[in-house]
C-alpha positions, -999 to +999 in steps of 0.1 A: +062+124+160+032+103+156+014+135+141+034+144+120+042+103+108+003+102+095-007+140+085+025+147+061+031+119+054-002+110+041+003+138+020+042+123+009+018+091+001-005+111-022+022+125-038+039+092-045+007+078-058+006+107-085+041+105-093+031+064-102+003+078-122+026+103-141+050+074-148+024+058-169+014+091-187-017+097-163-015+139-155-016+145-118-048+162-119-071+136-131-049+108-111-063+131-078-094+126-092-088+087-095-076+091-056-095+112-037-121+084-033-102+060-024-084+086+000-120+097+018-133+062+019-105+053+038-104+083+066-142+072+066-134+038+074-109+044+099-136+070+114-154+037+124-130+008+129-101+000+138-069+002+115-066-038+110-104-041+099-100-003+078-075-021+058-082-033+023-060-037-005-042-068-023-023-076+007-052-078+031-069-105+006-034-121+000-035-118-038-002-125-042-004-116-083-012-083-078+018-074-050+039-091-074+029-078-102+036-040-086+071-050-078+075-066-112+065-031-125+083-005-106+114+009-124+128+030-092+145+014-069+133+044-043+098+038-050+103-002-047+119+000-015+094+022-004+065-004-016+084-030+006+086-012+033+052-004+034+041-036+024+062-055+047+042-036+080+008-040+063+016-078+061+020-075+098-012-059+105-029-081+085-019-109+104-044-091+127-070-086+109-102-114+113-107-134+082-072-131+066-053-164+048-025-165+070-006-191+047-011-165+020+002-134+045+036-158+046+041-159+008+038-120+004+061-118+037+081-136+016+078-121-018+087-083-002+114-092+016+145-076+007+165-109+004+142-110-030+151-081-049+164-091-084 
């Protein structure tokens, strides 16, 4: 199970991530291109630290605008329960990463719970 949660899955992610892009017009090729970086610099960090300190992203600095701004901008209810999800268990591992605003990890707890759906 734990195989096959992070290898297809990962690709499930991907192809989320290009379905996003093609909402807003971008074609899925060149939105790979946009994510393949960010996709090998990732597998490189987790190469060499562990998964709290590999993690990067608006939730790890707690910018609050940004996470809110995704929800504000997500028109399928799939794809926003999804980003919850997700975001509620990288709030949680970011409680564990060094360095993190903790009062800041709160308000996005907050802000992706499901009592907050509009």
């Amino acid at each position: 199970m734990a195989a096959c949660t992070v290898s297809n899955y990962l690709v499930t992610l991907v192809d989320v991530g290009l379905a996003l892009y093609e909402s807003i017009g971008i074609d899925r090729e060149i939105g790979y291109k946009a994510l393949y970086p960010l996709i090998r610099g990732t597998v490189e960090n987790l190469k060499h630290m562990d998964t709290k300190e590999a993690l990067t992203g608006p939730i790890a600095r707690g910018d609050i605008a940004t996470v809110k701004a995704h929800l504000d901008a997500v028109s399928d209810e799939r794809i926003e329960d999804f980003y919850r999800f997700l975001g509620q268990a990288t709030v949680q591992m970011a409680k564990q990463k060094s360095g993190t605003d903790k009062s800041k990890l709160g308000k996005l707890e907050e802000l992706l719970s499901d009592e907050v759906k509009s």
